[in-house]
N, C-alpha and C positions, 0 to 999 in steps of 0.2 A: 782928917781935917774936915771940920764943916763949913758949910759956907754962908752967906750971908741970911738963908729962910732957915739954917737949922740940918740942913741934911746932913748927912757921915759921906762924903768924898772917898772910895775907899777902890775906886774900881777905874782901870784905862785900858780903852780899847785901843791898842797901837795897832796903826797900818804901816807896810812895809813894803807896799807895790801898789800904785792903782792900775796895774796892769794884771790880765785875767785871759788865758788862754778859750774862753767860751765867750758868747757873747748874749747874755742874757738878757729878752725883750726889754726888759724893767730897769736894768741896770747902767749895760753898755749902750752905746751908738753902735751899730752894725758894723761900719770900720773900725772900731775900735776907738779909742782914745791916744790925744795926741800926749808922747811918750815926755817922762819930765826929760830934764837934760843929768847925766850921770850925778853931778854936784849938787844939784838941787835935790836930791833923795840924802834921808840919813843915813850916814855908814851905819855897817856891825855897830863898830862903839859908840856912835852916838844914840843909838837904839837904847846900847845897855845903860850906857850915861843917864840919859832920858829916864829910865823905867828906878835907875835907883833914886835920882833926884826924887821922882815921885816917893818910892819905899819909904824914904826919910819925912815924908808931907803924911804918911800913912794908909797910903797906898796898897792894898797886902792881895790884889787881881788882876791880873793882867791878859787879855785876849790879844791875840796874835792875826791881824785878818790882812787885809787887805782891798780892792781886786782879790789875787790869789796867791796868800801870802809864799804856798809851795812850788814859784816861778821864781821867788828871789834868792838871787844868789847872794849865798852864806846863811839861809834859814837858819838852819841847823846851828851855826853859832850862834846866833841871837838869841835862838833858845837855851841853848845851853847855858849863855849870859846871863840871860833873865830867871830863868832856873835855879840856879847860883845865889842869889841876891838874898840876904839877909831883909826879912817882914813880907816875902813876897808866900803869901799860904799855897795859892791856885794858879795854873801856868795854864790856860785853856788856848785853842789853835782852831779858826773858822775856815772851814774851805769846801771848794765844789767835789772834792774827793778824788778827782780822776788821777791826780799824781799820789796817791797813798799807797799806792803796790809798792813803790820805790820807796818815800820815806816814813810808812807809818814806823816802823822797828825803830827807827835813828830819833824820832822826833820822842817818842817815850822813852830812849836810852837818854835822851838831853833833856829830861825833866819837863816835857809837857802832859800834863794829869788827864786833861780831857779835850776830844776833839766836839764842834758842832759840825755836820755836812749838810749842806746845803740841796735839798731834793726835792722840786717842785710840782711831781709827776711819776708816775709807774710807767706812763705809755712811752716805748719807745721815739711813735712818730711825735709823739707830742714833744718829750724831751729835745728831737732836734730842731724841733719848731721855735720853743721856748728857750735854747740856749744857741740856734742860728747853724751851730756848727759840730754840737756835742754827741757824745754816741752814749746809752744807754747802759749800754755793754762795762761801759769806763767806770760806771758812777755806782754801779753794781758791785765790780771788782773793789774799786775804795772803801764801800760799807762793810765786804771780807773783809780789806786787812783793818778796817779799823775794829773790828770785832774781836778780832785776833790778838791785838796787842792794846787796849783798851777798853776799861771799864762805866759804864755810864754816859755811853753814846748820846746826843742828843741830833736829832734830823731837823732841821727848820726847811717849812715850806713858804712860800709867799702865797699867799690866799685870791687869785684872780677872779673877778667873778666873768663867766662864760670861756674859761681858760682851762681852769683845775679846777670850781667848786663841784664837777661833775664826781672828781675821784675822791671825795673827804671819806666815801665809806671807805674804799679799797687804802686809803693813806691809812687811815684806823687803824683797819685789820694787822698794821705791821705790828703791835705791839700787844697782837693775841700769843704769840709765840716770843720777842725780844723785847729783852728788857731794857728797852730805849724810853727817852722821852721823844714823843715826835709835836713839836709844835707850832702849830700855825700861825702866823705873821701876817698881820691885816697890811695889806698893800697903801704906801701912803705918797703922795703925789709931790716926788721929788723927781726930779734929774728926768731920765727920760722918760717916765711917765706921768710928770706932771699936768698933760697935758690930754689924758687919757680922758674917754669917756666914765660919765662919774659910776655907771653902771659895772666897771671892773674895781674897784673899791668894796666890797662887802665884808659887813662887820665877820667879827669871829663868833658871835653867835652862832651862824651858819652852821658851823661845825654841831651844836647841840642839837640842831633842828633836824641834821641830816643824821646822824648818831644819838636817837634819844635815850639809848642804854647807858650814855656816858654819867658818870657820878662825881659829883667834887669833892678832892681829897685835897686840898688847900692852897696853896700857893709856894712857886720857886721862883724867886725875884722879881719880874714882873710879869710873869707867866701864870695867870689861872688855870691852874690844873686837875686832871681830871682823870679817869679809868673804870672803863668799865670790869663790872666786879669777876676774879679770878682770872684776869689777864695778868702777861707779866709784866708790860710795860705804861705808860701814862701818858697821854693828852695833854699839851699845854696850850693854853691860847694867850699871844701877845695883842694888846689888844690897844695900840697909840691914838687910834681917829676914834674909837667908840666908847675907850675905857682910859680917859688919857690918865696916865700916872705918873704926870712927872712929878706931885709932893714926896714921889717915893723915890726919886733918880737919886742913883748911887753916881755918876759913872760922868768920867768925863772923855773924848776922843782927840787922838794926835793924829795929823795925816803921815805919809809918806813924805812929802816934804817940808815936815816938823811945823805943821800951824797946831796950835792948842786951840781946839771948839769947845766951847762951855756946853756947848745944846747944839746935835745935829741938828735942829731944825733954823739957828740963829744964824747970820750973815758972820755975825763976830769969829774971827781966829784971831788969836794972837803967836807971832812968829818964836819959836823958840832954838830956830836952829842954827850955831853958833855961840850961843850961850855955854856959861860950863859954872861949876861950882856953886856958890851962893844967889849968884844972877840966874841962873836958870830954875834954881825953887824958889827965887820968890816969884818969877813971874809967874810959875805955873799955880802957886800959890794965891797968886792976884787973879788968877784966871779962874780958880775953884769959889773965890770968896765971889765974885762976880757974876756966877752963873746966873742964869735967869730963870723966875720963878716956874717959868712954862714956857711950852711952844705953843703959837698961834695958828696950827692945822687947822684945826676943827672950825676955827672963824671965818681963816681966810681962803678958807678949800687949799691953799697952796702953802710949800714950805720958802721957808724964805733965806734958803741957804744957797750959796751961790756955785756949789756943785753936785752932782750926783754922788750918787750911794758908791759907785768904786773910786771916786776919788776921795771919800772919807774914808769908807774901812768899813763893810757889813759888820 
């Protein structure tokens, strides 16, 4: 389905927790976030409800995130649901990795093709700095089993400047030996770090300047990508404050407790939970024709959504 400038609608990122066993500088609040209440999150089915209405609008991608979508209970059926679904092509699952020893085998016997993990860091002390409460050790063991029972791993890193710009070489070197994508993700000033010094913001240039052996071999969605020659794995740089692409947005996001966002960066949701049959694809259908042309980062320094990043859905 396209929407009102022309684009192809063709991608939803469903959240299914903003709850997240780590507590990531950028992400969470330190305490955490305050919990929904049981009713207000979508059940199983109205996940899989949700994801077919889409199928039928033409929908055929679905990313699984959250917080962290492998704390919610019944994953594993929702994938399986979503799995299932007739026009759905690509079944992809976003997470910190640390619970993957447990369900990476189940999540690919239920039809999800590929995972993204989330790895901001090699350094130990750094990793518990940066996720408050995380151990190294966990996020290491995750990248095993996703290896193991998964093909075409992608690692996303958030880009800090004076944080992690130090490690873009040693992040690199992961894809001298695995044949990962690892892509770096310009840090953009939502939720708790809206309010950040504008000096931890740097573009993903960085990465070329700090890796000048890297070479562009084209693009994966909105990912500039890249590899230096005879490694096995690729470079991608996302790149929303420096390189904004939203003429190219495929994708629209549902939260956890069923709001439709046209544009992470927009205040607009519209509610869809409760809906069922014809009433719930035209709304979300009203909601694809509606999108907006762009987000206003780069103007207003600030996004103008009225939650952070685990109450959407990385």
């Amino acid at each position: 389905m396209t929407d009102d400038y022309g684009r192809n609608i063709r991608y939803l990122r469903l959240s299914v927790t903003d709850l997240c066993p780590l507590r990531c500088i950028y992400c969470m609040p330190e305490q955490g976030v305050d919990k929904l209440e049981h009713g207000q999150i979508l059940t199983v089915e109205e996940c899989i409800e949700l994801c077919q209405a889409c199928a039928e609008l033409g929908i055929d991608k679905i990313r699984i995130t959250g917080g962290e979508p492998l704390i919610r209970r019944g994953i594993v059926d929702i994938c399986r649901g979503i799995g299932a679904l007739e026009g759905i092509r690509e079944l992809c699952l976003t997470t910190n990795g640390v619970l993957l020893p447990r369900y990476a085998r189940e999540l690919a016997e239920a039809g999800v093709s590929r995972l993204n993990i989330s790895l901001d860091t090699l350094d130990a002390e750094k990793y518990r700095r940066i996720t408050r409460v995380g151990e190294m050790g966990d996020a290491l063991a995750g990248l095993a089993a996703a290896e193991k029972y998964f093909k075409n791993t992608k690692i996303n890193c958030v880009l800090m400047g004076g944080i992690n710009d130090d490690e873009i070489p040693a992040l690199v070197d992961l894809t001298r030996e695995h044949a990962i994508d690892l892509r770096f993700i310009e840090l953009m000033p939502i939720g708790e770090c809206s309010g950040w010094d504008r000096g931890r913001f740097i573009g993903g240039d960085a990465v070329l300047a700090a890796v000048p052996e890297l070479e562009s071999c084209g693009s994966s969605g909105v990912s500039r990508m890249y590899r230096v020659p005879g490694w096995a794995g690729r470079v991608g740089l996302i790149s929303p404050m420096s390189h904004k692409f939203c003429a190219d947005c495929n994708r629209i996001r549902v939260t956890a407790d069923g709001k439709l966002k046209p544009c992470l960066h927009s205040a607009e949701e519209i509610p869809l939970q409760g809906l069922h049959g014809g009433e719930l694809r035209e709304a979300i259908a009203r909601a694809i024709r509606a999108k907006p042309v762009s987000h206003v980062m780069s103007e207003t320094g600030h996004s103008d959504s009225r939650r952070g990043m685990s109450g959407i859905g990385g």
